[in-house]
C-alpha positions in Angstrom: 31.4 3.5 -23.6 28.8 1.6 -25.0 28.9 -1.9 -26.5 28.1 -0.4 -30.0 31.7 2.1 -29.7 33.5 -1.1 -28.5 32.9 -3.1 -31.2 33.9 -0.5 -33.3 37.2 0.0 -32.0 37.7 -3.8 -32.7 37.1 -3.6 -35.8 39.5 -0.7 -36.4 42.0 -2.0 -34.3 41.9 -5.4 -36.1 41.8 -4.0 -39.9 45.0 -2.0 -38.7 46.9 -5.3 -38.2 45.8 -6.7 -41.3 46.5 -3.7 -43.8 50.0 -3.8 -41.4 50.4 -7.4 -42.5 49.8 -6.4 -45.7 52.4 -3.9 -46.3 54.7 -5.0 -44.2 58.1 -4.5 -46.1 57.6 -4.2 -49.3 60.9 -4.0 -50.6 61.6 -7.5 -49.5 58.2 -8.9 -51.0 59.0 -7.3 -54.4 63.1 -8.2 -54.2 62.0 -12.3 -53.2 62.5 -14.6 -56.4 61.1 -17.5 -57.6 60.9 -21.0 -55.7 63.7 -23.2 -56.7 62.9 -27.2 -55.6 66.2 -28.0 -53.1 67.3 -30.9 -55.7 67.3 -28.2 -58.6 69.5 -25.8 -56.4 72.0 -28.1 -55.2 72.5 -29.3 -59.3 73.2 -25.5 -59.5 75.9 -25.5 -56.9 77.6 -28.3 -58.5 77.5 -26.5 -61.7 79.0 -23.6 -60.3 75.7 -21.1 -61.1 75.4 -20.1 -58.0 76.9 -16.8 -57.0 75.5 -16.2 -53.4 73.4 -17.6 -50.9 71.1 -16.6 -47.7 70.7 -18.8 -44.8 67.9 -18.5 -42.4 67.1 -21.4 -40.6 66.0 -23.9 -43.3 65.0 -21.3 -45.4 67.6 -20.3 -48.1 67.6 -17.4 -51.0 70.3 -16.4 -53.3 71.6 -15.1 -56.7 72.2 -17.0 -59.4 75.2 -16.1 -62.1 72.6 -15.0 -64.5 71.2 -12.3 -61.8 68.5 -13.9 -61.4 67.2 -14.4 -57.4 65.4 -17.8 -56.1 64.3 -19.2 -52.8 64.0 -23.1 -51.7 63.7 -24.7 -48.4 66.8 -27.2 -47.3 65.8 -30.1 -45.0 68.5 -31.3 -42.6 71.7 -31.5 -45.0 74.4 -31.0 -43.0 76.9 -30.9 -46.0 75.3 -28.2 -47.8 77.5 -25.5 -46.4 80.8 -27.3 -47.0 79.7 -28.0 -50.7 78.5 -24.6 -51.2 82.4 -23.3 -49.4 84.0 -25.9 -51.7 82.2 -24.2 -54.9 83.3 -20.6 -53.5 79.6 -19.7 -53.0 79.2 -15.9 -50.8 77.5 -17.3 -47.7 75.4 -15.4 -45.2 74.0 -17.0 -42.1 71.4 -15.2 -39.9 68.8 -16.3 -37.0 65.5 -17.5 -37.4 62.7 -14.2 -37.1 59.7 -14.5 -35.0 57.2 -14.3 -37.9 54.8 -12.4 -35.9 53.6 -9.0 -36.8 55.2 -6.5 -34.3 52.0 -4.8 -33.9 50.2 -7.4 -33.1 52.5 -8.8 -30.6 52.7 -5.2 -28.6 48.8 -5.6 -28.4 49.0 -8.9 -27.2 51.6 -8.1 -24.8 49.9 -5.0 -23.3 46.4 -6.6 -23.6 46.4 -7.7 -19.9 47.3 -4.1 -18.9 45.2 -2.3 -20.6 42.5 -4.5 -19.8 42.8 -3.9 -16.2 42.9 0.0 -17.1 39.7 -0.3 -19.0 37.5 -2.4 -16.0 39.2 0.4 -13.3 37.6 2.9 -15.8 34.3 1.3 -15.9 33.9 0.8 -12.3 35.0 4.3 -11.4 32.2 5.7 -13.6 29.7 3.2 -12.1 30.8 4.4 -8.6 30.9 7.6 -8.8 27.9 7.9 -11.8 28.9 11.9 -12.5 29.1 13.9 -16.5 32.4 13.7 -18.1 33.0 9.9 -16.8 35.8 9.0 -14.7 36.9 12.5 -14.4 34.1 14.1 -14.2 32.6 12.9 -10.9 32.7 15.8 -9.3 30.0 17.8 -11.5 26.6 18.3 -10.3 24.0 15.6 -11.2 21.5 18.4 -11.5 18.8 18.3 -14.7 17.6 21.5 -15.8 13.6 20.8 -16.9 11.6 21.5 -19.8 8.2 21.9 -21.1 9.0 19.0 -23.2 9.2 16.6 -20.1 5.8 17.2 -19.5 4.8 20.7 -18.3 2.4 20.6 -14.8 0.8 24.1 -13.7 -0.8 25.1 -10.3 -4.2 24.1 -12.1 -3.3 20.1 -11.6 -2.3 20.8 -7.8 -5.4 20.6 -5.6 -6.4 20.3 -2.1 -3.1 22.3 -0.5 -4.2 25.6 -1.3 -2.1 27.4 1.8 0.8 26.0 0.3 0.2 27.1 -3.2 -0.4 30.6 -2.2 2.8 30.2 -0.3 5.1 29.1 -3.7 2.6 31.3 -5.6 4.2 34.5 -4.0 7.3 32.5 -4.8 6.8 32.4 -8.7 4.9 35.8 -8.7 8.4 37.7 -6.9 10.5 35.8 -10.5 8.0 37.4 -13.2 8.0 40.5 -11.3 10.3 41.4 -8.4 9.8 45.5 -8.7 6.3 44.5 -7.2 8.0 43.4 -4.1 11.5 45.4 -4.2 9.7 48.6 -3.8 8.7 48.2 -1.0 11.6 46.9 0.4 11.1 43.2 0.1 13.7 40.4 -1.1 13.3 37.4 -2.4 13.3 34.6 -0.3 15.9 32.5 -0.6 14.6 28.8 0.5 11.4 27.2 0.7 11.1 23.7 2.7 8.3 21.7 1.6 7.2 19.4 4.9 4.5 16.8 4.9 3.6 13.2 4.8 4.3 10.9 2.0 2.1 11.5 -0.7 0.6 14.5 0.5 1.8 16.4 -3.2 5.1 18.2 -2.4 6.9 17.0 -5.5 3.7 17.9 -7.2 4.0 21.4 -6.2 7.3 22.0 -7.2 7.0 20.5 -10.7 3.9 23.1 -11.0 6.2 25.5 -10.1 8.4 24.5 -12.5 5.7 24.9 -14.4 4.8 28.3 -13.8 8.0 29.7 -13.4 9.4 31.1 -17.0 13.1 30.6 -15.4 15.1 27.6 -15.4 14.7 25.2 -13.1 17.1 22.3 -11.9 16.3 19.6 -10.0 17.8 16.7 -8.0 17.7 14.2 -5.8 19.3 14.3 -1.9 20.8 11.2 -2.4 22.6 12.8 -5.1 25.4 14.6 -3.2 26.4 11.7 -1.3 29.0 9.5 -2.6 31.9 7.1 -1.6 34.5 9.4 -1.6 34.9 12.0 1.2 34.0 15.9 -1.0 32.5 14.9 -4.4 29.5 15.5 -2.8 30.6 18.9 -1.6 32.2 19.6 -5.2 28.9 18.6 -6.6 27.2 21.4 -4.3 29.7 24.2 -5.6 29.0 22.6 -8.9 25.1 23.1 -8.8 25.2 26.5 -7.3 27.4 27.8 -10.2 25.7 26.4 -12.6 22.5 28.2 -11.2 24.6 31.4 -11.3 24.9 31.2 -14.9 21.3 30.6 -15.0 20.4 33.3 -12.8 17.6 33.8 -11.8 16.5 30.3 -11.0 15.0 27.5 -9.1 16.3 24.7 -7.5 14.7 21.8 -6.2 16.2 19.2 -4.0 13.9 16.4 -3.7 14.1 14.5 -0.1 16.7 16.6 1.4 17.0 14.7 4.8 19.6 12.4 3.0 22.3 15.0 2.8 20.3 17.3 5.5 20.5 15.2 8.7 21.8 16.5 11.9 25.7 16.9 12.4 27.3 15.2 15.1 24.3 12.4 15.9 26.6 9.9 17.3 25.3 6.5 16.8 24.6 5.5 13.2 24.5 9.1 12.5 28.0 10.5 11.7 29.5 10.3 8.1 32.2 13.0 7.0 31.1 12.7 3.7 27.8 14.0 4.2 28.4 16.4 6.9 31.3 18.2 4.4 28.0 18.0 1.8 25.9 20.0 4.6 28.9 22.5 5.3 28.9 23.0 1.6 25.2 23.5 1.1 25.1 25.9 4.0 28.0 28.2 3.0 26.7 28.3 -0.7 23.3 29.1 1.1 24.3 31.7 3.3 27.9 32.2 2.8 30.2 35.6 2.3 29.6 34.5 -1.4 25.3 35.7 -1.8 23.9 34.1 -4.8 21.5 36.1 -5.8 18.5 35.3 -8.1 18.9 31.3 -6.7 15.8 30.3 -5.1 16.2 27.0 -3.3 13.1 24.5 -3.0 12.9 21.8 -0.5 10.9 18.6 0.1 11.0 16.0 3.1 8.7 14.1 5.0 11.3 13.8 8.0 12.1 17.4 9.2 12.7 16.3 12.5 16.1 14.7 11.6 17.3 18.1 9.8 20.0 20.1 11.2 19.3 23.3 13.0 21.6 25.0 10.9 19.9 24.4 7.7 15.9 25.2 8.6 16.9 28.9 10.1 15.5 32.0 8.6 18.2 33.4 5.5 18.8 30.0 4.2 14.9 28.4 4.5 12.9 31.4 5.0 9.8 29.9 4.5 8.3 25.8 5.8 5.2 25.5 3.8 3.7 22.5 5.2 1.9 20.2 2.9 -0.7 18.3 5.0 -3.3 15.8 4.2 -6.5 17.5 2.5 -10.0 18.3 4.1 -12.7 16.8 2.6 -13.0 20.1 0.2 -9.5 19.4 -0.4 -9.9 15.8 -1.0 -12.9 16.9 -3.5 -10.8 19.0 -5.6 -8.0 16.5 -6.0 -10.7 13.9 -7.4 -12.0 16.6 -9.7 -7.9 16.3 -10.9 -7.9 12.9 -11.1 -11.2 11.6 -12.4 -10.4 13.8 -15.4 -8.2 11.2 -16.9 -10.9 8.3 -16.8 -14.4 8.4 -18.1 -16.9 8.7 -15.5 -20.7 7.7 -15.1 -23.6 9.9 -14.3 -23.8 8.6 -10.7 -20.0 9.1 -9.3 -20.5 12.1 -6.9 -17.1 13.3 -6.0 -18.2 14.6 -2.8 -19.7 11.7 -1.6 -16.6 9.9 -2.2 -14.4 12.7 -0.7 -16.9 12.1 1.9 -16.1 8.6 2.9 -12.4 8.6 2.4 -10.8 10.9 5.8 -7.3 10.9 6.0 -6.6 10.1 2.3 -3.5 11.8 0.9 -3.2 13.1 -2.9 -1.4 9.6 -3.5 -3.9 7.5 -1.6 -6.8 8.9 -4.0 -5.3 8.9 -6.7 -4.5 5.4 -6.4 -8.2 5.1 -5.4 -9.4 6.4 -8.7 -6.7 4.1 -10.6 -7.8 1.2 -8.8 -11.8 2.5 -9.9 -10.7 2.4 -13.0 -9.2 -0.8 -13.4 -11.9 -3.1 -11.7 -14.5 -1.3 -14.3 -11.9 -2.1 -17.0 -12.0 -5.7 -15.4 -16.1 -5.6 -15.9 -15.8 -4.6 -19.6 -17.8 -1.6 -19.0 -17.4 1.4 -20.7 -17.4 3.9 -17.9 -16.7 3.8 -14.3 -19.6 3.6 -11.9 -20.0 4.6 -8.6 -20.1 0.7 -7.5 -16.8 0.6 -9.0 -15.4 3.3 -6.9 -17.2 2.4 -3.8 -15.6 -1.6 -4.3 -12.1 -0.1 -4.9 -12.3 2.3 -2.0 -12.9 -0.8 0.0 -10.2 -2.8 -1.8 -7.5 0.5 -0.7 -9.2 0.6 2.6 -9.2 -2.6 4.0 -7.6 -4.9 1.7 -9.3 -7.4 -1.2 -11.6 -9.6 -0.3 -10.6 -13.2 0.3 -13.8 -15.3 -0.8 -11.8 -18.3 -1.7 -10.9 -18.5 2.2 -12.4 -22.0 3.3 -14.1 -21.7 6.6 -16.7 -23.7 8.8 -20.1 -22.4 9.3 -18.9 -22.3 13.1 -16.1 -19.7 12.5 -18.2 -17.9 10.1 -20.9 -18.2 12.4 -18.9 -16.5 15.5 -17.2 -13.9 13.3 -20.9 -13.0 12.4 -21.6 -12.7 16.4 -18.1 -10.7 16.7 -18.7 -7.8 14.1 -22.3 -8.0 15.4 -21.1 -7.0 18.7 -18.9 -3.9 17.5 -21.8 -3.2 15.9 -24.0 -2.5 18.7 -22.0 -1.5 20.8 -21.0 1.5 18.3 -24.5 2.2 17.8 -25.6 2.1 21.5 -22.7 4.0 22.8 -23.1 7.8 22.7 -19.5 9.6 21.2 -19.3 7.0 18.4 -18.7 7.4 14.6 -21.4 6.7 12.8 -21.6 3.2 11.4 -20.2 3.0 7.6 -20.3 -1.0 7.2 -19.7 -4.1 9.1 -19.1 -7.3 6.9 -17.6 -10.7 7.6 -16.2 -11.1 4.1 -12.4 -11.8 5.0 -10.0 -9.2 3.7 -6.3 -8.8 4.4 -5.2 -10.5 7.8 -9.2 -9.5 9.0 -12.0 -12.3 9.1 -14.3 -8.9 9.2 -14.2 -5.7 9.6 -16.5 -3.2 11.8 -16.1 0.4 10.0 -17.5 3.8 11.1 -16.9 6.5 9.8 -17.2 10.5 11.1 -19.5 12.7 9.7 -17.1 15.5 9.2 -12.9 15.3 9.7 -11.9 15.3 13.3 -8.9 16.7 14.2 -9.2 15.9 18.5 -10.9 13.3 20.3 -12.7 13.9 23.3 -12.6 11.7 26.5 -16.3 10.7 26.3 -15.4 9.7 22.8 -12.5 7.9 23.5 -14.6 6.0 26.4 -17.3 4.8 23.5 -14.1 4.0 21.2 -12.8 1.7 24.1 -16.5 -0.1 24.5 -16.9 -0.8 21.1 -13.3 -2.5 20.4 -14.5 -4.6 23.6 -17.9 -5.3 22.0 -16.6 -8.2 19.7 -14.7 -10.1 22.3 -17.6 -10.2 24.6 -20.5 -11.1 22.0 -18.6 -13.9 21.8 -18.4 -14.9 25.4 -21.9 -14.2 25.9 -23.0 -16.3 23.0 -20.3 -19.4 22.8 -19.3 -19.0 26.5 -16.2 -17.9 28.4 -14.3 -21.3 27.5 -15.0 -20.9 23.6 -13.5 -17.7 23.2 -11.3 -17.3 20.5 -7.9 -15.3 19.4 -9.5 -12.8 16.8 -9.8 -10.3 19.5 -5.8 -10.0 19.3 -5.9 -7.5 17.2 -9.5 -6.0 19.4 -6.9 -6.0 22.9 -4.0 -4.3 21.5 -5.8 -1.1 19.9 -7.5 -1.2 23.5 -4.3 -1.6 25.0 -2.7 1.3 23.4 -5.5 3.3 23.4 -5.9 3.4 27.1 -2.0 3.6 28.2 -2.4 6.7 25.7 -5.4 8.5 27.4 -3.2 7.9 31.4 0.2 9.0 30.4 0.0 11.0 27.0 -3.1 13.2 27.6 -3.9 13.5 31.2 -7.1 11.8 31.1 -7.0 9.9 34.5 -8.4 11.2 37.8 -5.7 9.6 39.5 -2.8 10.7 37.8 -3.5 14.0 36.9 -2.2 16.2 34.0 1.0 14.7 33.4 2.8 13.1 31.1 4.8 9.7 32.4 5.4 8.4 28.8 9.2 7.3 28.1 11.0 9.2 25.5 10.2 6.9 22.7 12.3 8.6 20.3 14.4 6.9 17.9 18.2 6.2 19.1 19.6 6.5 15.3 17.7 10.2 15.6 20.4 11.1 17.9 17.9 12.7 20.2 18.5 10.7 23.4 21.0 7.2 23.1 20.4 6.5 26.9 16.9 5.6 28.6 16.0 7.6 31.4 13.4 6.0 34.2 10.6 9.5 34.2 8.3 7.8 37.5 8.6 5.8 40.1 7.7 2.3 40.6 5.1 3.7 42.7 3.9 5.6 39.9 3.9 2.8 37.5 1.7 0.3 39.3 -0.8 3.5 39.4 -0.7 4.0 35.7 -1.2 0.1 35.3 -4.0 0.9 37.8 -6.1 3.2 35.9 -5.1 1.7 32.6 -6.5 -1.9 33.7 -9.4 0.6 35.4 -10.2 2.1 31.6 -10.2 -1.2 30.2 -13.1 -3.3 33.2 -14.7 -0.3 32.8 -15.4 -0.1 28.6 -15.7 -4.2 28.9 -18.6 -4.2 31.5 -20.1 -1.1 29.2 -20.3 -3.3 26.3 -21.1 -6.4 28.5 -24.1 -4.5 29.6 -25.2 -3.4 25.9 -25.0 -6.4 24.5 -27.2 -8.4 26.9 -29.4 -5.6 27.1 -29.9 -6.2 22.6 -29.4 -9.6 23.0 -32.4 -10.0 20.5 -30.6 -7.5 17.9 -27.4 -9.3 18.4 -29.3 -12.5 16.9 -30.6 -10.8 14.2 -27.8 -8.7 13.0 -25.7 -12.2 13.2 -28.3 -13.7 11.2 -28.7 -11.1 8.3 -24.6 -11.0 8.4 -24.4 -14.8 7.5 -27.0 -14.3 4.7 -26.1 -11.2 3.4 -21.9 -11.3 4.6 -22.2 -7.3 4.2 -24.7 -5.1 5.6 -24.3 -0.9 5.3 -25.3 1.6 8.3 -28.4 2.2 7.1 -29.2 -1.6 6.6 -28.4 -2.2 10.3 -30.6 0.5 11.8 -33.2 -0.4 9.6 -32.9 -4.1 11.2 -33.0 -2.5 14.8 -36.3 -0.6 14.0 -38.1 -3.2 11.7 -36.0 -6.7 12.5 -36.2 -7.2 9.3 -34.4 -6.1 6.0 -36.2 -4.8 2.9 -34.8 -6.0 -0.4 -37.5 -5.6 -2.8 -35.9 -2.1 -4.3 -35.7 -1.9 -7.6 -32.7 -0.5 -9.6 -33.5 1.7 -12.6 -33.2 -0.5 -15.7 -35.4 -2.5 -13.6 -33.4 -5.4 -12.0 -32.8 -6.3 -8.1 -30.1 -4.8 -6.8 -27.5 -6.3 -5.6 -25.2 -3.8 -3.8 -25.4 -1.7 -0.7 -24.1 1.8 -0.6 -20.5 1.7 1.8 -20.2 5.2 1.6 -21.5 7.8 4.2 -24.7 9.4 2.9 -24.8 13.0 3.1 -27.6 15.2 4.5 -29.0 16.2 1.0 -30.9 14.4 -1.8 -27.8 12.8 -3.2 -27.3 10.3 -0.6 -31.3 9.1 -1.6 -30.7 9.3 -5.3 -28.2 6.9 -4.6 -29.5 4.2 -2.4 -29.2 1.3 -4.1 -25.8 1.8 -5.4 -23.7 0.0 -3.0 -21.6 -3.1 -2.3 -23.1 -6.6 -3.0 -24.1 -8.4 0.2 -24.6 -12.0 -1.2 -21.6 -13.8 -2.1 -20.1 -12.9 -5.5 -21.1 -15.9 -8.8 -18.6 -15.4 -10.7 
């Protein structure tokens, strides 16, 4: 009830007391005669005119002789009802009324009670949040979508192409299922959509909502579960008949690991409520009861907390995974994206899909967003490629920090820090190609050393991992080689740990040490509240586990002396770069080869409407002319003006 039907009811309620008050015996209104002053009426008991009289407290009506009826109020006179005996006056004595309205008094009475009904109402329809209010919490919480809401087709999903053909068939078997039928093929009954966050499955389903000219319902997992042990369960039965009626039909259950989760996980993991919601679910899923013509659509990011029970084949016949896009993939989502926001001449979607691996659908379409935001910050009309190429850096690694007060000493060894990753990325064979390396703070960084591959890697090899390991080192020892071993500072914490990890990775995850063999001595670092493994179990000896802290302190001398030898090997480039890093703060790939071959920097190029320009490029230039086309359009080395 909302306040706008409450205040309505007040108003009714309190116009019924008055018109009560109003009418309230009207017999004895219209029967009441005039007021008779008290000296008046006691003149007309001595006179004998008074036939009979009503007493009521100090209130007193009568009938005179003449027939005529009057009222008057007696003040404390404790001889009037002797005189009025002695005159033979008809006397009749009666109690003083309550002169409140009976209605109103009930109300008042019961107003406490029905008060406390009215707030147990309210909170039992905030608690339980189902249709019908407080009775009505059982019902399913289920919407059935429209074209109205805002209709998304399999043209607006992109980059997950797999898992479009894999709903496709989906949406194909609704609009004709004789296709399939004849030769013997049923409709599946479940699909599970598993991925990372923002990789597009609730995307998908909307398209297929979309596409689908059946109704569709969709809800959330966090739906079923309640307070109360079976609403959810109710709510299941609910949902299912309510897609019978609607047959046939889709329905969507967004982030089913909250009523999907493994039965019987023990520790932080058993609640009757939700495993009677997962009983439920199964049964109406694959139950004596079929449901035909109910197709059920799944999404989670967690399927390894699902119960067995739920991912077999007859109730999710099909897990489409949703992973993160390619760079063809990542293309075609920007094509999506980029459509909403007007673009310049010189924003090359593959460039940019390019120099963004491991982007989901989410992370670039936040990219474009932010694109288009920092260009609507500039007052410009369109978005550039600068603009991207500044919010890709922004999403990447964080917003620059220029405010940041530091000595020309700090930024003076950060410059001989990223230097040293530098080189030693460049000199080590197995590295990435270097993207950027720039000592503008951003985040928690005072600079960051980027590379970037030329194409999406999905393995790493041991010769690569080796160059990895050199060129985390490089920073840490540019610094002891230039300010001295006692000078070292703490902003290789950060350098150690990824080292660290790294290397305790490569002896006990993948079997990359001599000494140790093929083997994997890693603990079971599962979570306990998974209910896959409460205790800790001790997999090596102690033996065993000085010789992995063997090799992994082995790994470690080794990539440090690697970079050690580098970097006093380019001592001479290590100057340099340093130098052009506190002049410029931000220096491309290209700018830092170019200052290894020439030891120098050109910046004489000309933009095209004639001016200097004052950006390098920070994305990876690809093998064809559009990389050269696009040279000067980069990120500005000297320190921002404005």
């Amino acid at each position: 009830m909302n306040f706008k039907n409450l205040l309505m009811w007040a108003i009714i309620i309190f116009l019924s007391v008055g018109l009560f008050n109003m009418f309230q015996d009207p017999s004895k209104m219209s029967s009441e005669g005039s007021s008779l002053p008290f000296s008046n009426f006691l003149n007309e008991v001595e006179a004998g005119r008074v036939v009979e009289v009503q007493i009521q407290g100090n209130n007193i009506s009568g009938v005179l002789a003449n027939g005529k009826s009057f009222k008057t109020y007696s003040p404390n006179y404790p001889e009037l009802v002797d005189k009025l005996s002695s005159k033979g006056v008809s006397i009749i004595a009666s109690p003083q009324e309550d002169k409140m309205p009976s209605l109103l008094g009930i109300l008042l009475s019961w107003f406490p009670m029905l008060l406390l009904i009215g707030v147990w109402i309210f909170f039992m329809r905030q608690m339980q949040g189902g249709k019908g209010g407080a009775m009505g919490f059982g019902r399913s919480k289920a919407k059935l979508l429209n074209e109205a809401q805002g209709k998304v087709t399999f043209n607006d999903v992109a980059g997950v192409e797999e898992a479009k053909e894999e709903v496709e068939e989906i949406v194909e078997f609704l609009k004709d299922p004789k296709k399939f039928s004849r030769l013997g093929g049923k409709i599946p009954k479940g699909a599970l959509l598993i991925g990372p966050p923002g990789t597009g499955k609730t995307l998908l389903a909307k398209a297929i909502a979309g596409e689908a000219n059946v109704p569709f319902f969709s809800i959330s997992g966090s739906d079923f579960v309640e307070m109360f042990v079976g609403v959810g369960a109710s709510r299941v039965r609910d949902m299912f008949e309510q897609g019978k009626k609607h047959s046939p039909c889709i329905i969507f259950i967004d982030e089913i690991d909250a009523v999907g989760r493994s039965r019987g996980a023990g520790l932080g993991g058993g609640n009757d409520e939700r495993e009677q919601t997962l009983n439920q679910l199964l049964v109406e899923m694959d139950g004596f009861d079929t449901n035909e013509g109910i197709i059920l659509i799944a999404a989670t990011n967690r399927p390894d907390v699902l119960d067995p029970a739920l991912l077999r084949p007859g109730r999710f016949d099909r897990q489409v995974v949703v992973g993160n896009p390619d760079i063809i993939g990542r293309e075609a989502i920007l094509k999506v994206h980029v459509k909403k926001i007007n673009t310049g001449p010189d924003v090359k979607l593959r460039t940019i899909a390019r120099g963004t691996p491991g982007f989901s659908g989410a992370d670039l379409a936040n990219l474009v967003n932010e694109s288009a935001l920092l260009a609507a910050r500039k007052n410009k009309r369109v978005v550039t490629m600068s603009d991207v190429e500044e919010a890709k850096d922004k999403v990447m690694m964080g917003a620059e920090r220029r405010s940041m007060v530091m000595t020309l000493k700090e930024k003076e060894l950060t410059a001989y820090h990223e230097a040293g990753h530098a080189l030693v990325g460049i000199f080590t064979p197995g590295n990435d190609p270097l993207h950027k390396v720039t000592i503008i703070p951003r985040g928690r960084a005072l600079g960051v050393t980027m590379n970037l591959p030329e194409r999406d890697k999905y393995s790493e090899t041991k010769t690569e991992m080796k160059a990895k390991l050199a060129m985390i080192f490089g920073g840490r020892v540019a610094e002891e080689l230039i300010f001295g071993k006692e000078n070292i500072t703490s902003g290789a914490s950060n350098d150690i740990l990824q080292a660290t990890q790294r290397a305790r990775a490569m002896v006990v995850e993948w079997g990359m040490s001599d000494a140790l063999g093929p083997l994997r001595y890693s603990e079971n670092e599962e979570d306990v509240f998974l209910g896959r493994s409460v205790t800790q179990r001790k997999s090596m000896s102690d033996e065993t586990a000085k010789l992995i802290d063997q090799e992994i302190r082995k790994f470690i001398d080794n990539a440090e002396s690697h970079a050690r030898k580098i970097l006093k090997k380019n001592l001479k480039h290590l100057h340099n770069l340093a130098k052009a890093l506190l002049e410029f703060e931000t220096l491309s790939g290209d700018d830092v080869k170019e200052l290894i071959s020439n030891g120098k920097i050109k910046s004489n190029n000309k933009n095209s409407d004639g001016t200097k320009p004052n950006k390098k490029t920070s994305i990876p230039l690809g093998s064809n002319n559009e990389g050269k086309k696009r040279r000067n359009i980069g990120l500005n080395p000297n320190p921002a003006t404005t």
